[in-house]
C-alpha positions in Angstrom: 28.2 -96.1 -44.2 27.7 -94.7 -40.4 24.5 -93.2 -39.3 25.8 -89.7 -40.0 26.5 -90.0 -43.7 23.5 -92.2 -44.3 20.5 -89.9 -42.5 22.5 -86.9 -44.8 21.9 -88.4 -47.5 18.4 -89.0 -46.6 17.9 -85.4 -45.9 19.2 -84.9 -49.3 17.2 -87.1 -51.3 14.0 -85.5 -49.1 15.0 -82.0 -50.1 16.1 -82.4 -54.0 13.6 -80.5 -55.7 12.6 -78.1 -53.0 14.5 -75.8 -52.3 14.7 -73.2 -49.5 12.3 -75.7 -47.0 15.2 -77.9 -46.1 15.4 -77.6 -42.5 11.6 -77.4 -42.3 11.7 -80.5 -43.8 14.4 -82.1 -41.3 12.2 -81.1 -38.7 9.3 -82.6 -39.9 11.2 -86.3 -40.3 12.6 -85.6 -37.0 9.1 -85.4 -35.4 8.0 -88.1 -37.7 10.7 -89.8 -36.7 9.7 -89.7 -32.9 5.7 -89.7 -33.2 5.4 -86.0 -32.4 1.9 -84.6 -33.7 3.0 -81.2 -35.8 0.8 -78.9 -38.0 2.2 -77.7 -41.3 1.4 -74.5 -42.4 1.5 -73.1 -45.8 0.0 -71.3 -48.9 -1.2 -73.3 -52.3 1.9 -74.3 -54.1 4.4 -73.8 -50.6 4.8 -78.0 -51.0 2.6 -78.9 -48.0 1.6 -82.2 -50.1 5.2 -83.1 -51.9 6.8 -82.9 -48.1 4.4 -84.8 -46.9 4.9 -87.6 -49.2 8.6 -87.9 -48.8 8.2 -87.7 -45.2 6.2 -90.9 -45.6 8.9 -92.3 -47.8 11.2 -91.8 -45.5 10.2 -94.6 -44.0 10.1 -98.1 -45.1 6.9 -99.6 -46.6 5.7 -96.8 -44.2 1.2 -97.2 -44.3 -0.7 -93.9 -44.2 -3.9 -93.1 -43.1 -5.4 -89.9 -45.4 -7.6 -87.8 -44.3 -9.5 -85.5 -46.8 -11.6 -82.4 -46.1 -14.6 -84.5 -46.9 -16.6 -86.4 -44.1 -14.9 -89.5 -43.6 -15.0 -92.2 -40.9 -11.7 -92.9 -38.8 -11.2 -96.3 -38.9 -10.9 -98.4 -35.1 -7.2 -99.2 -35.9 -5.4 -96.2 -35.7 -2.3 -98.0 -34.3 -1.9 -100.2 -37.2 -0.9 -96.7 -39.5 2.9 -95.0 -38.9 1.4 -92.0 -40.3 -2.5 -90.1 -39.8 -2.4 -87.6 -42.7 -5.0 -84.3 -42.2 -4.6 -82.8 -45.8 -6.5 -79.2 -45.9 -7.6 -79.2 -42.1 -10.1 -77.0 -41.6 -11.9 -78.1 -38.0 -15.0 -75.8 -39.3 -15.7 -78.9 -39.9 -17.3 -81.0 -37.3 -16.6 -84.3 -38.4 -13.1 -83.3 -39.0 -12.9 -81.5 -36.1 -13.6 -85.1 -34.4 -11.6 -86.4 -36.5 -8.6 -85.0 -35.3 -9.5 -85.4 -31.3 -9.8 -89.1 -31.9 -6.6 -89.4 -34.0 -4.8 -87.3 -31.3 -6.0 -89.4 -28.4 -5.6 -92.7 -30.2 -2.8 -93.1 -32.8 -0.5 -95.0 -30.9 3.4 -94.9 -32.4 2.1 -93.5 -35.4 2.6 -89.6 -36.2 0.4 -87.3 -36.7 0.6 -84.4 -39.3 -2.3 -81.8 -40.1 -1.9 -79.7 -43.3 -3.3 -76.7 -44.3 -3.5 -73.1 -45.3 -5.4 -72.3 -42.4 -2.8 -69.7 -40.0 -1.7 -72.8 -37.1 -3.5 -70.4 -34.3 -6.7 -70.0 -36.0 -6.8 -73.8 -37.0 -5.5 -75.5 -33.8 -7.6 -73.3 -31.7 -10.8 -73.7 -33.6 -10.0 -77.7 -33.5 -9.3 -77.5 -29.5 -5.4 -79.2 -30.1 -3.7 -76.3 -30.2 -1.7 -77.6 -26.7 -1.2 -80.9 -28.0 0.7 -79.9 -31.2 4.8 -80.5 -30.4 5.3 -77.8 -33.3 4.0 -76.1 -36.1 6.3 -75.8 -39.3 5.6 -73.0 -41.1 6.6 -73.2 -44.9 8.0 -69.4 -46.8 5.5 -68.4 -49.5 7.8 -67.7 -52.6 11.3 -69.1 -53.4 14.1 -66.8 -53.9 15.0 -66.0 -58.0 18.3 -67.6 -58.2 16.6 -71.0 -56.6 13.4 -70.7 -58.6 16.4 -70.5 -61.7 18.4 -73.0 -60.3 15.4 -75.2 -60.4 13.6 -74.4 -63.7 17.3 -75.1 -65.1 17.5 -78.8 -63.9 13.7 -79.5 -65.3 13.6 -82.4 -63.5 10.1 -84.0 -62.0 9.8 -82.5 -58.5 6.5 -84.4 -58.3 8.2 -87.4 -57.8 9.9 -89.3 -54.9 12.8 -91.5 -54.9 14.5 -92.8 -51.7 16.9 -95.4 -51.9 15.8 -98.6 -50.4 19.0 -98.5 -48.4 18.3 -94.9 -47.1 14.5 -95.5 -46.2 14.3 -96.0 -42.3 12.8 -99.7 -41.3 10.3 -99.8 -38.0 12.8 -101.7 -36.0 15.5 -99.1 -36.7 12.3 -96.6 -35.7 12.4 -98.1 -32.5 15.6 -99.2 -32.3 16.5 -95.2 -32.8 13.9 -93.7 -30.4 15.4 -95.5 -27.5 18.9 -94.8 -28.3 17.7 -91.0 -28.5 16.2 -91.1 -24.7 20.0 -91.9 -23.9 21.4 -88.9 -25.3 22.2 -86.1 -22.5 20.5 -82.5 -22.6 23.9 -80.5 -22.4 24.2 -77.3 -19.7 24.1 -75.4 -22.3 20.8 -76.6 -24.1 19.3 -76.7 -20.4 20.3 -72.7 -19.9 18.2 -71.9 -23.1 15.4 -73.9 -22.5 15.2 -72.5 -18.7 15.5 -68.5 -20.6 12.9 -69.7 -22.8 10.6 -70.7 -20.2 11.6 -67.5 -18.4 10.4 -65.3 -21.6 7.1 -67.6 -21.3 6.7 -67.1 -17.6 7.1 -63.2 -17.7 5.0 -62.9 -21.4 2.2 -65.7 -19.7 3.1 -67.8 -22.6 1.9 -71.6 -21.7 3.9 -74.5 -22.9 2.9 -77.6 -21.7 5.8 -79.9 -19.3 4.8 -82.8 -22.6 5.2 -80.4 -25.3 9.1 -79.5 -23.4 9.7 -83.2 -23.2 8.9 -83.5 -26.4 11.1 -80.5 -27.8 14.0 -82.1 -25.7 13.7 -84.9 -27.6 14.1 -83.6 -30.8 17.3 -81.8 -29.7 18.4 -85.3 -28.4 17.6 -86.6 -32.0 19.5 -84.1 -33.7 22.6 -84.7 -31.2 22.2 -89.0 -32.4 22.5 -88.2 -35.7 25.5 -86.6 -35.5 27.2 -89.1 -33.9 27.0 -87.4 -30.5 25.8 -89.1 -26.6 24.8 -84.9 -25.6 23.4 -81.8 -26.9 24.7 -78.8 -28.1 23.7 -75.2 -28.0 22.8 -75.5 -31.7 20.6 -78.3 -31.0 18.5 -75.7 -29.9 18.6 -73.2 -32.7 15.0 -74.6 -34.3 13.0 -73.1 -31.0 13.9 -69.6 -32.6 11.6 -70.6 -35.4 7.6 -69.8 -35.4 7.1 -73.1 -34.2 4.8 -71.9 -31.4 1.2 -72.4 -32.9 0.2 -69.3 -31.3 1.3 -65.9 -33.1 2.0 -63.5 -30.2 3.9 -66.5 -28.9 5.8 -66.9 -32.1 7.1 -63.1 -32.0 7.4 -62.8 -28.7 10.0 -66.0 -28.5 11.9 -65.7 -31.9 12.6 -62.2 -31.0 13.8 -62.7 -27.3 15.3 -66.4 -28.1 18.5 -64.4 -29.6 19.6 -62.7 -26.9 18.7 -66.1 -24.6 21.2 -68.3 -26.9 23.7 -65.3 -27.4 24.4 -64.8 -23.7 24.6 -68.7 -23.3 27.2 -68.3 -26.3 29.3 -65.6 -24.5 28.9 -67.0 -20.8 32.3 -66.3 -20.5 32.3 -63.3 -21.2 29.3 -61.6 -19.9 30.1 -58.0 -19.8 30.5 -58.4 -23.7 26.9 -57.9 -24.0 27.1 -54.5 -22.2 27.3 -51.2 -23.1 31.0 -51.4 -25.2 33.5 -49.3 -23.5 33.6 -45.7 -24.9 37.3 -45.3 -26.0 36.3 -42.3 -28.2 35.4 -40.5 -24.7 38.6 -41.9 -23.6 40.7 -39.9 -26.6 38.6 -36.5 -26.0 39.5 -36.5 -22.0 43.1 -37.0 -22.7 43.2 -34.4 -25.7 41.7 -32.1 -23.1 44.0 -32.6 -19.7 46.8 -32.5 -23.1 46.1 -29.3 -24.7 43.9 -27.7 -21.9 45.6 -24.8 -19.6 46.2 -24.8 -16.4 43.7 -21.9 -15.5 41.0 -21.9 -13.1 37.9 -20.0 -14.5 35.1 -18.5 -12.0 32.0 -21.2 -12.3 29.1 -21.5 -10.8 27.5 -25.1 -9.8 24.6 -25.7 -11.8 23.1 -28.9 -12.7 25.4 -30.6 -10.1 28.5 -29.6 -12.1 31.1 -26.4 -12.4 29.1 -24.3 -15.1 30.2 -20.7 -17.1 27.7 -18.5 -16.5 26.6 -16.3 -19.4 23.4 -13.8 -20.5 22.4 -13.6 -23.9 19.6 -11.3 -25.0 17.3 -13.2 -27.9 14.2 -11.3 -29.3 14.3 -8.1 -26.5 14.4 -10.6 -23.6 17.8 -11.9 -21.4 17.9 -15.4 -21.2 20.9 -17.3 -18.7 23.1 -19.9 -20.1 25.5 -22.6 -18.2 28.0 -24.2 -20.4 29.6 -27.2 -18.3 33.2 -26.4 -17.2 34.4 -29.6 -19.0 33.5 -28.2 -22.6 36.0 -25.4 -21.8 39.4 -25.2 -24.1 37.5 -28.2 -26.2 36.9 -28.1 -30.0 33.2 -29.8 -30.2 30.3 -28.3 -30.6 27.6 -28.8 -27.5 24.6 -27.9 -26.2 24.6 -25.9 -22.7 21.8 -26.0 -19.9 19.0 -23.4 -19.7 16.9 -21.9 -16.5 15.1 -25.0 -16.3 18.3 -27.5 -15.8 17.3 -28.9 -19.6 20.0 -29.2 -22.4 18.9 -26.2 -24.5 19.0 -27.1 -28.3 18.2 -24.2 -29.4 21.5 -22.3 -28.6 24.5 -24.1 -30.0 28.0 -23.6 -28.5 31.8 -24.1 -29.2 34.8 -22.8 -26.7 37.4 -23.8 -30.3 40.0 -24.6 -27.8 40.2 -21.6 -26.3 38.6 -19.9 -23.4 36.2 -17.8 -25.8 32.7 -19.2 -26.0 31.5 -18.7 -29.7 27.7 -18.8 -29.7 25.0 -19.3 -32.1 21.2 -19.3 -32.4 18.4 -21.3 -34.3 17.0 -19.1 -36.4 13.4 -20.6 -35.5 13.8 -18.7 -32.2 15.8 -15.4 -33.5 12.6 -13.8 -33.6 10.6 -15.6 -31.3 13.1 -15.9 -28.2 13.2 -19.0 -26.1 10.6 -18.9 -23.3 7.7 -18.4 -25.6 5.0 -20.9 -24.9 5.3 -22.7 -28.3 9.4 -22.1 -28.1 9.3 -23.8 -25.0 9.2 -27.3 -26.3 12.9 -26.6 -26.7 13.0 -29.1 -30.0 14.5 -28.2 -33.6 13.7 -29.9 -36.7 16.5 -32.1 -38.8 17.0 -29.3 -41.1 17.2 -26.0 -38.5 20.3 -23.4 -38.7 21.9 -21.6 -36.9 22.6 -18.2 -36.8 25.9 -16.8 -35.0 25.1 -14.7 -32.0 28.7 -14.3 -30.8 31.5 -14.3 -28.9 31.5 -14.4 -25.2 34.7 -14.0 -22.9 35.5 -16.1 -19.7 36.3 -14.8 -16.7 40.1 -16.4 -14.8 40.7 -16.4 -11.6 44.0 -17.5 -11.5 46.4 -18.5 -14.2 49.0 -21.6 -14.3 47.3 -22.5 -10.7 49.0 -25.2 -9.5 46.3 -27.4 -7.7 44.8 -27.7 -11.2 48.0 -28.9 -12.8 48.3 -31.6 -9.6 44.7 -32.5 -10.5 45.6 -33.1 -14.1 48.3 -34.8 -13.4 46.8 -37.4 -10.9 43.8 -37.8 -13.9 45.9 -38.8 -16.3 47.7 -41.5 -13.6 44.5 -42.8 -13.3 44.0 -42.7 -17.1 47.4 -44.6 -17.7 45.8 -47.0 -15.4 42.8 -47.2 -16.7 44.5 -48.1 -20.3 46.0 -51.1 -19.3 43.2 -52.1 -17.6 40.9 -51.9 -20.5 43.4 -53.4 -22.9 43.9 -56.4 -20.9 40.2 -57.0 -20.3 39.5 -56.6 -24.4 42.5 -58.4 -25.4 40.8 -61.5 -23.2 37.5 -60.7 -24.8 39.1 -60.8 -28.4 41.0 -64.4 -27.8 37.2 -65.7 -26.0 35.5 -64.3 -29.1 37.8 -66.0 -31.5 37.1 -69.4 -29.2 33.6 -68.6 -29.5 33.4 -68.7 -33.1 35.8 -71.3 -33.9 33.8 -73.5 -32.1 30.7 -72.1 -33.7 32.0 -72.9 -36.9 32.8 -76.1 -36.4 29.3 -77.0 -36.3 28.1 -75.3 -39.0 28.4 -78.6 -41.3 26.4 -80.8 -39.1 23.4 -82.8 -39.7 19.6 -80.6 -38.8 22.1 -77.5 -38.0 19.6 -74.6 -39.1 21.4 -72.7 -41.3 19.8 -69.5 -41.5 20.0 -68.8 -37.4 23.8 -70.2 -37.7 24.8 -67.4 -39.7 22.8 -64.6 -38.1 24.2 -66.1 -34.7 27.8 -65.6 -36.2 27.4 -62.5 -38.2 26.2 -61.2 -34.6 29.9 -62.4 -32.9 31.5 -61.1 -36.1 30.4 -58.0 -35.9 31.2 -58.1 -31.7 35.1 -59.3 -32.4 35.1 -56.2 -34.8 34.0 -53.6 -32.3 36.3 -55.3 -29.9 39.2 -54.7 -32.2 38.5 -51.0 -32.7 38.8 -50.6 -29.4 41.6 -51.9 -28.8 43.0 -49.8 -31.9 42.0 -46.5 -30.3 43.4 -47.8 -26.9 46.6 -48.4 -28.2 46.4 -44.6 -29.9 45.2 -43.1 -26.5 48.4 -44.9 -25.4 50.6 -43.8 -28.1 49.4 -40.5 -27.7 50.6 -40.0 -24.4 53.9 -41.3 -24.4 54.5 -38.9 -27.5 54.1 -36.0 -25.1 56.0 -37.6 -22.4 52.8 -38.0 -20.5 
C-alpha cells in the first residue's frame, strides 16, 4: 500500500461517524502531524472531544497530556507528551491561563490543541497566544438532514475509535515524514496566493506572523507529500480561504478577498477574463441601427458632449427642455433623455420606434407637479411609477440620403466587421484556456486534504465564466450572420 492510499484510509477511519467536519478534521492531523499549536472551536455536541480523540489515535501508542478547566499543575516534562490537550479553555482562568503560556513555550515535538466554545478571538486574546496559534479550526454547529439521516440509519457507536494498527502513524514515520515534508517545493502558483494574501493583510493591517507563514507553508507542503507529489499546487492552498484566522475581522476580511486572489492565479492566462465581459448585445443594437437606420442628417445640438434633439415640453403650466442623444434616433428602445442640468431625466420616458418621431411620456408623479419643483427635483421614481403619454414630437432633417452620412456608416460597419473577428478570435482562445483550466481543476478534485467545499465553488465560478464566454461567442457569430444576410 503506498503512502497515498494508506493516509486516505486514515482520513477515513478518522471521519466515519462524523460527518460534514472532514476536512476540519484533515487539517487538524495535518497540524498534529507537524507540531502546529491550533485552537478548535465549536458549540456543545459540534465533536470538539470525539476529534480530538481520533486525532490522538492517529498516532501510534501516541501519550496525551489533558488538561481540564480545573486548576491543575503542568508537569516539568512536557517533551515527553506527542500531544498537550486544553479541553474547555477558558484563560479567565489564571491558572489555565498559565497553563497554556508554559505549554506553548515548552512542549517540544509535541502538539498543542486548545478546545472550547469560547469564539478563537475572544479566547486566544484573553490567554495572550492569539499570535502563536498556526490556525484555528472552526467546527459547523448543526449537520445537514440527509447526513443527520444517513447517520441515525447506520446506528453505529460514533463514540468509539478504531484505527487499524497498520494505519496508525509510528514516531519514527512522524519524523521520518516531517523532514521529507521540508523537501517538498512551494509551487509559483501557491507563492502568488500567499504573496495576494499577505497583500490583503498589508492593505487591511492584518498581522500574520513570518512563523505562523512558515508554518502554513508547511502544511501546504504536507498536503502536496501525501499525494505523492515533491511541489505544491494551487489547491494546496484552498484551506487559507477558511476562518482559520483567530481573529474575526481577519477571518471575513481574507475568506472574502482570498477568492478573487486564487481565481486570478487560476486564470493567469487569461487575465482580461476577469474584466468587464465584452458587451455583444451593444454590439447587435449598433449594427441593427447603421442596418435599418436612414441616411438623414437631423439638425442637433451638442449637449452633454454629444449630438442631441432638442425639444420643449410643457408639464404642469411650465416649459421644460429635453435633449434626446442623436444615437437613440430611428431605434426601437425605450431611454431616458438629458434635462437642463446635464442629468439623465427619469421622469420623462422616450422612444423614436424606429422612426424619426419621438413618442414621449410622463410619470404621472410629476403630471401635476412638473419637474423643477423642489421635491420633484430629486429626479427619482419608485419601482412601481407609470407613465402617462405626453406625445408625439417631430424631428427636424436637414438633408436627406446625405452622402457623408452613408460613407460614415459605411466605414463603421468596416470597423465593426473588424471588430468581429477580433473578438471571436480572442473568446475562442479564452473558451479553449477555460476548458484547460478546468480540466486541470478537475483532476484534482479526488486528491488527498483537497477541500471540497471551495473546490466546487472555485469551479462552479469557471463554469459559469466558460458559459458567458460561449454566449458571446453565439451572439458574435449572429452579429456576423446578420450582416452577410444583408450583403453588409
Amino acid at each position: 500500500m503506498n503512502l497515498t492510499k494508506r493516509i486516505s484510509e486514515l482520513m477515513a477511519s478518522l471521519v466515519t461517524g462524523i460527518p460534514e467536519r472532514e476536512f476540519q478534521i484533515q487539517l487538524g492531523f495535518l497540524a498534529s502531524l507537524l507540531g502546529e499549536p491550533f485552537y478548535l472551536y465549536g458549540r456543545s455536541g459540534s465533536g470538539k472531544g470525539l476529534i480530538l480523540e481520533r486525532l490522538v489515535a492517529a498516532f501510534k501508542n501516541a501519550k496525551a497530556l489533558k488538561i481540564g478547566s480545573r486548576e491543575q499543575d503542568m508537569p516539568d516534562n512536557l517533551g515527553s507528551y506527542d500531544f498537550i490537550q486544553f479541553l474547555a479553555y477558558d484563560p479567565r482562568d489564571e491558572k489555565t491561563k498559565d497553563n497554556a503560556k508554559i505549554a506553548m513555550e515548552d512542549h517540544g515535538k509535541a502538539s498543542v490543541i486548545f478546545s472550547s466554545e469560547m469564539r478563537p478571538e475572544d479566547a486566544l486574546c484573553r490567554g495572550e497566544i492569539i499570535d502563536a496559534i498556526t490556525l484555528s479550526i472552526v467546527l459547523p454547529e448543526n449537520i445537514s438532514a440527509s447526513s443527520l439521516c444517513e447517520l441515525l440509519k447506520t446506528q453505529g457507536d460514533v463514540t468509539s475509535t478504531r484505527v487499524s494498527p497498520g494505519l496508525s502513524v509510528t514516531a519514527e514515520e512522524k519524523a521520518q515524514w516531517n523532514e521529507e515534508i521540508k523537501k517538498v517545493v512551494l509551487s509559483d502558483d501557491a507563492l502568488k496566493v500567499i504573496a495576494g494574501v499577505v497583500e490583503i493583510c498589508d492593505e487591511n493591517h492584518i498581522y500574520v506572523s513570518v512563523r505562523k507563514w512558515i508554518s502554513l507553508a508547511n502544511i501546504m507542503k504536507a498536503m502536496a507529500f501525501f499525494n505523492g507529489r515533491t511541489e505544491t499546487r494551487l489547491e494546496d492552498t484552498f484551506f487559507l480561504g477558511l476562518p482559520i484566522w483567530s481573529r474575526s475581522v481577519s477571518n471575513k476580511i481574507i475568506t472574502e478577498k482570498y477568492r478573487q486572489v486564487v481565481l486570478k492565479q487560476l486564470l493567469k492566462d487569461v487575465p482580461e477574463i476577469l474584466e468587464k465581459p465584452y458587451d455583444a448585445e451593444n454590439l447587435m443594437s449598433r449594427i441593427q441601427k447603421l442596418l435599418r437606420s436612414s441616411n438623414n442628417q437631423y439638425e442637433t445640438k451638442m449637449f452633454n458632449d454629444e449630438p442631441c434633439v432638442f425639444y420643449r415640453i410643457t408639464i404642469a403650466g411650465e416649459t421644460v427642455p429635453l435633449y434626446a442623444p442623436l444615437r437613440y434616433i430611428e431605434t426601437e428602445g425605450d431611454f431616458f433623455p438629458y434635462n437642463e442640468l446635464k442629468h439623465v431625466e427619469k421622469r420623462v420616458r422616450c422612444n423614436y420606434h424606429g422612426t424619426s418621431n419621438c413618442t414621449i411620456s410622463v410619470a404621472s408623479s410629476v403630471k401635476s407637479t412638473g419637474i423643477r419643483t423642489m421635491v420633484a427635483r430629486n429626479n427619482t421614481i419608485s419601482p412601481n411609477e407609470k407613465y402617462e403619454d405626453y406625445g408625439v414630437l417631430p424631428t427636424h432633417i436637414l438633408k436627406e440620403n446625405d452622402p457623408e452620412i452613408a460613407e460614415r456608416k459605411k466605414a463603421e460597419l468596416a470597423e465593426i466587421r473588424q471588430e468581429i473577428q477580433t473578438v471571436a478570435e480572442k473568446e475562442t482562445k479564452t473558451l479553449q484556456a477555460l476548458k484547460t483550466v478546468f480540466a486541470n481543476i478537475k483532476s484534482s478534485k479526488e486528491d488527498l486534504f483537497c477541500n471540497k467545499e471551495f473546490f466546487t465553488e472555485l469551479q462552479d465560478q469557471v463554469t459559469a465564466l466558460f458559459d458567458s464566454t460561449k454566449v458571446v461567442l453565439g451572439k458574435i457569430k449572429e452579429a456576423h450572420d446578420l450582416l452577410a444576410s444583408q450583403g453588409a
